[in-house]
N, C-alpha and C positions, 0 to 999 in steps of 0.2 A: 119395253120400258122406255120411258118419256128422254131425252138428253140432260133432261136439268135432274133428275132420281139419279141419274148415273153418275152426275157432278156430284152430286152431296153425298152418297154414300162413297165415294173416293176419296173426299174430304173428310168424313168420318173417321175411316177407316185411317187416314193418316194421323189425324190428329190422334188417335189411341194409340198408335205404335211411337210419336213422337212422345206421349206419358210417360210410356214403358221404358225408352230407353232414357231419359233424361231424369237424373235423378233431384231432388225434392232438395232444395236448398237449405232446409232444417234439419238434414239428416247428415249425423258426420260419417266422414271418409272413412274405410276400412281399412286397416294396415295390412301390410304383407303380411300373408301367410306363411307360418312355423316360424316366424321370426319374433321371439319374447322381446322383451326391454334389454338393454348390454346390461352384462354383471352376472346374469343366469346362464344356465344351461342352456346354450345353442341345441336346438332339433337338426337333426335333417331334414330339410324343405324338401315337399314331395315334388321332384326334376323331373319333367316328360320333356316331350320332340326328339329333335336330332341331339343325339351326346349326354341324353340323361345318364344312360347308364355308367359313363368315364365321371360326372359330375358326383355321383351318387358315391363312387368310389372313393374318389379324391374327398368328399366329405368325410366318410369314414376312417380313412389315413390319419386326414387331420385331427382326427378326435386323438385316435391312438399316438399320434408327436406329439400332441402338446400344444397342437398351434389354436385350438380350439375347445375350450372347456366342456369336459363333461365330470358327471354326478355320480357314480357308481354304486351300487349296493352288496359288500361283501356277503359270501353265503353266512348265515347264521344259524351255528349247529347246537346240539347241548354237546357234554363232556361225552357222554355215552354214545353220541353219534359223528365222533371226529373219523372221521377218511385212517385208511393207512399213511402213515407218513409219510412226506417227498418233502425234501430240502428245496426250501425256497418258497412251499406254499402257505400262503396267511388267509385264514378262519378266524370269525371271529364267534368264541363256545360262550354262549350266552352264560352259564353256571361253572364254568372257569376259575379256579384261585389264582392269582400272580406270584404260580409258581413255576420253577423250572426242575423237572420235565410237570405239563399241565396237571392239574387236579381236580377235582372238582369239587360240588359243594360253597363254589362261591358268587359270585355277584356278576363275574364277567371277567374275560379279558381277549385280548388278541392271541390267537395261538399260532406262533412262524414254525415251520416246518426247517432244522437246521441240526445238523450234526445227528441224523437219523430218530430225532424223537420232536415231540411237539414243545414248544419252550411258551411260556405263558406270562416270561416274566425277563429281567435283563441278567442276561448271561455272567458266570464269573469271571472277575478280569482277568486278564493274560499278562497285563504290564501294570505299571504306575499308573494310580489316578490322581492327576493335578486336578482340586478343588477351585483352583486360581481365586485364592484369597476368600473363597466360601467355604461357612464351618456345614459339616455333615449334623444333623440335628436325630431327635429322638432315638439314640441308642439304646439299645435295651442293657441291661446291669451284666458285665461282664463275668463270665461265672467260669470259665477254664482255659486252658492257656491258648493264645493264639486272638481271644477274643478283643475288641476294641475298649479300652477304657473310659467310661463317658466322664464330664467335669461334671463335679459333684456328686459322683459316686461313694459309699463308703469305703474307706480303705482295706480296711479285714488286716486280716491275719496281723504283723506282730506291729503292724500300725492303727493307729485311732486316728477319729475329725475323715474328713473328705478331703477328696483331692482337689484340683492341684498342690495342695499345703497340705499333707499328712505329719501327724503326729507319732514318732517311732516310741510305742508303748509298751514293748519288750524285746528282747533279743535273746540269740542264745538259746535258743525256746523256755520261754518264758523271765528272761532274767529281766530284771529291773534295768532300763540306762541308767549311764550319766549324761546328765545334762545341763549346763549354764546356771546358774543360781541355785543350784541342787543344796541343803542341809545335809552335811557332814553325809557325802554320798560316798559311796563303796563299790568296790572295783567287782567284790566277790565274796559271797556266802563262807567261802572256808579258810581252815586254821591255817593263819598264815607263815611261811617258812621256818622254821625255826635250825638251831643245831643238834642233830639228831647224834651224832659221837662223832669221837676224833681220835686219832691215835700220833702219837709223836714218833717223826722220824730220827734217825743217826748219822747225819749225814758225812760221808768219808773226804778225802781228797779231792774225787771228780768223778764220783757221782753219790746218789741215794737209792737205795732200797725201802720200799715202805709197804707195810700190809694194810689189804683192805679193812678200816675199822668196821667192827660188829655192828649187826644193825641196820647197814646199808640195802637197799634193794631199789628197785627198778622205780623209775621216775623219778628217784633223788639224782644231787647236784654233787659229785668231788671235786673238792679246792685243794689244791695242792700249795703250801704257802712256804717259801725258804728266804731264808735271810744268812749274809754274811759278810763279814767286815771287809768291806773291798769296795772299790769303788763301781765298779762296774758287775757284772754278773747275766750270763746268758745261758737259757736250760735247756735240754734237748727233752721234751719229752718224751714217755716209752710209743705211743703213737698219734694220727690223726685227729683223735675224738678231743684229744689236750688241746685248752684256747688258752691263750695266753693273754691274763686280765689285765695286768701293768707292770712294766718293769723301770728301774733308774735306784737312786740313794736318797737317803732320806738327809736328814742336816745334819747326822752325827757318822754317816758315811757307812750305812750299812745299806748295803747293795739288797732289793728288795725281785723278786720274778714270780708271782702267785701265778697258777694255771688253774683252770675249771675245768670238769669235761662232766659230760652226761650219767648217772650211773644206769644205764640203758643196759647192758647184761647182767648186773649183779645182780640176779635174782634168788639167791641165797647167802650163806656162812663163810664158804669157803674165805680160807687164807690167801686170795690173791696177791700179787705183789707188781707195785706198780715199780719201775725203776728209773730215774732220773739222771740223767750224765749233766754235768756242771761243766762249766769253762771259766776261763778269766778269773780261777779263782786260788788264792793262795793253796798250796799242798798240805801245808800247820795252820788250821783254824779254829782255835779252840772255843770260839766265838759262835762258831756256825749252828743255825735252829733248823727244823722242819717239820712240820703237821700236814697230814692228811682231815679233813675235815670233811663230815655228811653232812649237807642242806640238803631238808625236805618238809614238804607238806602233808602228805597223805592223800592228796588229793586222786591220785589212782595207784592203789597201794592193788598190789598183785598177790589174790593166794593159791 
């Protein structure tokens, strides 16, 4: 081969490799390899040479601190294919209710593995929950004790109208109130007190004896009523059950001590006898009155 064959295929030969290695000024740059745009999920860039394998590591560190975002995808089970429980693990059961412990038959939820069963929903509190000035909305209608009261609920039972401004529409079970502007309103359906007998006492020196008048029985009222010409006058009742209604002189100087007491054992005929000791009061009184008298209603008449 001639020297000048041997020049030009040298020069050929260069000028091809000079093609190859130098890239085409229309053609744009390629970016780093595994590295996306910032904002996304960082790869691990695939590390060779010396110290790949310490770089490769320290990449995956950083994913698990936090110094380097990643994208995870929890396992997603149905209900029927949830794991045995372990405290602390989170599934998420594609047909999940958001309920606690899980259910299924519904849409989805996250199922956290805590206090030995799978929870699908937010736990019951343990303390106070401060709303901080935010109302809890869509309550369901309160229906037995314990449950939340929503505003504008119906009130029920012996009130009418919604809350917060209920209407008290009976009482008493079923009584009518009273109430502000009421037409000639009433306290109560029954016959009102009247004098059911009375029996007059005799009263001595310093004290009375008196029998129970006829008639009397349980849930009426004995009034014990004495008068006598003295200025003052003080009664000892026979016991406790005796209240003392008013005592002083009237303007013509008769010393007045009526007593009331319950007739809470009389529950028959019998002749009881109440007895009265007097003070303050003249030994010759020829003046002197006293009645026993029965108030009652019938209102709970005992047979």
């Amino acid at each position: 081969m001639s020297f000048k064959r041997i020049v030009r295929c040298a020069l050929a030969a260069l000028t091809l490799a000079i093609a190859i290695v130098a890239p085409d000024a229309d053609v744009p740059a390629q970016s780093t390899p595994n590295l996306p745009p910032a904002g996304v999920y960082q790869g691990i860039p695939n590390f060779t040479g010396v110290g790949a394998g310490a770089l490769f590591r320290q990449a995956i560190n950083q994913r698990f601190a936090g110094v380097q975002p990643i994208s995870p995808t929890i396992t997603n089970v149905a209900f029927a294919s949830l794991p045995s429980e372990l405290d602390g693990m989170m599934i998420f059961c594609r047909d999940c209710k958001l309920t606690t412990p899980c259910t299924a038959s519904g849409s989805g939820a996250w199922a956290l593995g805590a206090r030995g069963q799978w929870s699908c929903s937010s736990s019951s509190l343990e303390a106070n929950l401060n709303a901080n000035g935010n109302n809890i909305t869509s309550l369901a209608t309160a229906t037995t004790g314990g449950d939340a009261l929503g505003y504008g609920q119906g009130a029920g039972g012996d009130l009418s109208g919604a809350l917060p401004n209920p209407t008290v529409q009976t009482v008493l079970s079923g009584k009518v109130p009273i109430y502000a502007g009421q037409t000639n309103p009433q306290f109560q359906t029954y016959t009102q007190p009247f004098v059911v007998s009375a029996i007059d006492g005799a009263p001595g020196a310093t004290s009375d004896s008196i029998s129970k008048p006829a008639g009397a029985q349980q849930g009426d009222t004995l009034i014990y009523y004495i008068a006598v010409n003295a200025s003052a006058l003080s009664v000892t009742p026979p016991d406790g059950t005796w209240h003392l209604i008013k005592s002083g002189a009237d303007s013509s100087g008769t010393a007045l001590a009526p007593h009331a007491t319950p007739a809470a054992d009389d529950r028959d005929n019998s002749p009881e006898q109440h007895s009265f000791d007097k003070a303050n009061r003249p030994v010759v009184d020829p003046d002197g009155a006293a009645r026993l008298v029965v108030i009652g209603d019938r209102r709970n008449t005992e047979h």
